[in-house]
C-alpha positions as CSV (number, residue, x, y, z in Angstrom):
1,X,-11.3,-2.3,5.1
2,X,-9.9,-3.9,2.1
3,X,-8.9,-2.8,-1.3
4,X,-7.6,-3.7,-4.5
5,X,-4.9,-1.6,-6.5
6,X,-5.3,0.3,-9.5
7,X,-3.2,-1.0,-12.2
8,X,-0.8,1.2,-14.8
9,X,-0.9,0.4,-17.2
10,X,-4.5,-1.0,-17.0
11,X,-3.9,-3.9,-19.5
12,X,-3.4,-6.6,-17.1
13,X,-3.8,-10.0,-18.9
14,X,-0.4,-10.9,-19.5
15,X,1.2,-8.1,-21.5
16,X,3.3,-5.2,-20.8
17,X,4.9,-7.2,-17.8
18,X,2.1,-8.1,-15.8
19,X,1.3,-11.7,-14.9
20,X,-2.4,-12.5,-13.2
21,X,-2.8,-15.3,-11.0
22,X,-5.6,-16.4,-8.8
23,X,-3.1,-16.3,-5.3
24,X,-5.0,-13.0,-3.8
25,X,-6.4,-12.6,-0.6
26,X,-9.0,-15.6,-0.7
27,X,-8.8,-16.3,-3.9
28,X,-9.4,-13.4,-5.6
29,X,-7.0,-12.3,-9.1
30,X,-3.8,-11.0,-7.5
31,X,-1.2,-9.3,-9.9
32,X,2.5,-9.6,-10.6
33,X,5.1,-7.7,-12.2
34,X,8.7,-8.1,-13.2
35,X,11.1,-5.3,-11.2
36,X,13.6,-3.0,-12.8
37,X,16.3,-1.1,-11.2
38,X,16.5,1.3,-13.9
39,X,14.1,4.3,-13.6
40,X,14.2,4.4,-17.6
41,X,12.7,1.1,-17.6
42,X,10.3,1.7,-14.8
43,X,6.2,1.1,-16.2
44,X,4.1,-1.1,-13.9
45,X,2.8,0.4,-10.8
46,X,0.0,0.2,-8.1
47,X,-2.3,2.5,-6.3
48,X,-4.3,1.6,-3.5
49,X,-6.3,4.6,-2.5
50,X,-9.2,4.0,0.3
51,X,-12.2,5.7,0.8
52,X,-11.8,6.0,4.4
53,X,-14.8,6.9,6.6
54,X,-13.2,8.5,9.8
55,X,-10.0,10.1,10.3
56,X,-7.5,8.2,12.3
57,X,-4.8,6.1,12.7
58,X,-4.9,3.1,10.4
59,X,-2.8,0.1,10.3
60,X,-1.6,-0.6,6.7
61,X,-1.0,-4.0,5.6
62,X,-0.5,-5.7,2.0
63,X,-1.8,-9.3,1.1
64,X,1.3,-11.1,-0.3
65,X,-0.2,-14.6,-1.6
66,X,1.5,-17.7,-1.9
67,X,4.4,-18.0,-4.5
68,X,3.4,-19.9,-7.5
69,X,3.4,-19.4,-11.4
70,X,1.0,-17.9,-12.9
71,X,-1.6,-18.1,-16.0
72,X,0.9,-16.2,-18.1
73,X,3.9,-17.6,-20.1
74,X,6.8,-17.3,-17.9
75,X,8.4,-17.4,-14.7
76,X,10.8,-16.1,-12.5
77,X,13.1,-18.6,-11.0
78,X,14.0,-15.9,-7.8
79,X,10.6,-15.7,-6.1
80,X,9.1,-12.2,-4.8
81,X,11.0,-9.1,-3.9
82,X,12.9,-8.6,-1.1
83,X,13.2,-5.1,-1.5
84,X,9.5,-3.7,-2.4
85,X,9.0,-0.2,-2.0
86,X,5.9,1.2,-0.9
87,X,5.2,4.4,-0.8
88,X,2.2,6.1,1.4
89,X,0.6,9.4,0.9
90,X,-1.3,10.0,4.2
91,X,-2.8,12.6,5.9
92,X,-4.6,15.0,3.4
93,X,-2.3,12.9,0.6
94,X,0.0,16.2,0.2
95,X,2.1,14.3,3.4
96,X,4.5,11.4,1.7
97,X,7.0,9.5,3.7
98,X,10.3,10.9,2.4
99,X,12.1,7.5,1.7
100,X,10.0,4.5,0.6
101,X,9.1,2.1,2.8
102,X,11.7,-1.0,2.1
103,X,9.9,-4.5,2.7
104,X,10.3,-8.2,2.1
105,X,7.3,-9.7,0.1
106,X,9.0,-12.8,0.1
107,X,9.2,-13.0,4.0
108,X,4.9,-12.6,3.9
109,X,3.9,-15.2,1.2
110,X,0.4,-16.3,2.2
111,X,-0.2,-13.7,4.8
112,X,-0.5,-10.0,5.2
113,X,3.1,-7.5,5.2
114,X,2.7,-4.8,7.5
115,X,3.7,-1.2,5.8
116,X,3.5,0.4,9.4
117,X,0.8,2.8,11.1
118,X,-0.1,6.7,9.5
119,X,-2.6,9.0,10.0
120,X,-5.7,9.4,7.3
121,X,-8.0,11.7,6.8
122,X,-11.4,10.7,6.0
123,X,-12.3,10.4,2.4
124,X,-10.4,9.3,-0.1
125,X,-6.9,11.6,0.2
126,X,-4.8,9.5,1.2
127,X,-2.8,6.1,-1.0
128,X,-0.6,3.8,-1.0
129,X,1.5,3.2,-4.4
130,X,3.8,0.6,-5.4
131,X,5.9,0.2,-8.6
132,X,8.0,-2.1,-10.4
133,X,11.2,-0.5,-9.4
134,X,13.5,-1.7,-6.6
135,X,17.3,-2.5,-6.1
136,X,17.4,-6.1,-6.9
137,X,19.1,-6.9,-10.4
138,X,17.0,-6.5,-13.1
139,X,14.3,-8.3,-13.9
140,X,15.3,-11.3,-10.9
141,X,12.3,-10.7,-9.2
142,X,8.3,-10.5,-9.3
143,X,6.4,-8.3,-7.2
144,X,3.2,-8.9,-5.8
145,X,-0.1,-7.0,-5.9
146,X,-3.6,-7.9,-4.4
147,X,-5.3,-6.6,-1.4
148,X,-4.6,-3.7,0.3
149,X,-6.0,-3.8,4.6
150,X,-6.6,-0.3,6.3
151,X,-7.1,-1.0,10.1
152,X,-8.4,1.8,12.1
153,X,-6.4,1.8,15.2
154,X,-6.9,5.2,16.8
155,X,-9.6,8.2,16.4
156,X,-8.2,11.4,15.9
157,X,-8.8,13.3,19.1
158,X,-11.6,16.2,18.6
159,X,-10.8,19.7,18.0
160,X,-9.5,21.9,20.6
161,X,-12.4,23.3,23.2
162,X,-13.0,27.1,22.4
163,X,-14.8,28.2,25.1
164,X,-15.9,32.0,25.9
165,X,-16.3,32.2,29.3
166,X,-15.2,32.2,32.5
167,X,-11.3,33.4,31.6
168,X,-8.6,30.3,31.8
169,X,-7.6,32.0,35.0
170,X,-10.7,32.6,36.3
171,X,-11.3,30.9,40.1
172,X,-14.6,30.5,41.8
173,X,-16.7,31.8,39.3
174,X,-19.9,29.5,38.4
């Protein structure tokens, strides 16, 4: 299942340090911000939040497209992040991994950047969020923001069997 982010702020046509390009998965608009290192200067940010329709284990993987400029005035001479940090809100969403997840968007450019494997509920609980903010030196790098792939790779085993009768310990007993 595939999805694309919500934007903040929403304005995404070349203002408030977004870029739009046509580099997303098959074509489609992809976005791209400027990072900061500076939480003060922190604005741009992503949210990818699926409607799932099982719960399970899904794999979670982000379409990085090909570097390239893009339709907006401006580039960045460093290429994508290094140091990308998702963060994933799984579960019932009230579960977050403590520490974002670290990963190199320049190491996936033209193919899909695994996040790694967490349990969903079904519905739409759970996200995935990304902002501009990283460790990289200020403003030195753009990161990416397109597709968003939720893989189901294991039900969720079923509830635990209540029964009534015979006892647990019960032997010979029809």
């Amino acid at each position: 299942m595939l999805y694309a982010p919500t934007l903040t702020p929403s304005s995404a046509i070349c203002d408030n340090y977004w870029m739009v390009t046509n580099l997303g998965y098959q074509g489609t608009k992809a976005y791209l911000t400027v990072n900061t290192n500076n939480p003060d200067l922190s604005t741009n940010s992503g949210v990818w939040q699926p409607n799932l329709p099982i719960t399970g284990t899904y794999k979670v993987e982000a379409y990085i497209g090909q570097e390239s400029t893009s339709t907006c005035s401006g580039t960045i001479s460093n290429g994508y992040s290094s140091a990308a940090k998702y963060r994933v809100y799984y579960s019932d969403g009230s579960n977050i991994i403590d520490t974002p997840i670290i990963r190199n968007q320049k190491s996936a450019a033209g193919g899909w950047l695994e996040i790694g494997t967490f349990l969903f509920d079904a519905g739409s609980t759970g996200k995935v969020v990304l902002k501009d903010l990283n460790s990289e030196a200020n403003f030195s790098r753009i990161i990416f923001f397109s597709a968003m792939k939720f893989s189901l790779v294991q039900t969720a085993p079923p509830a635990a069997f209540n029964k009534v009768n015979p006892a647990d310990t019960a032997n010979q007993v029809s």
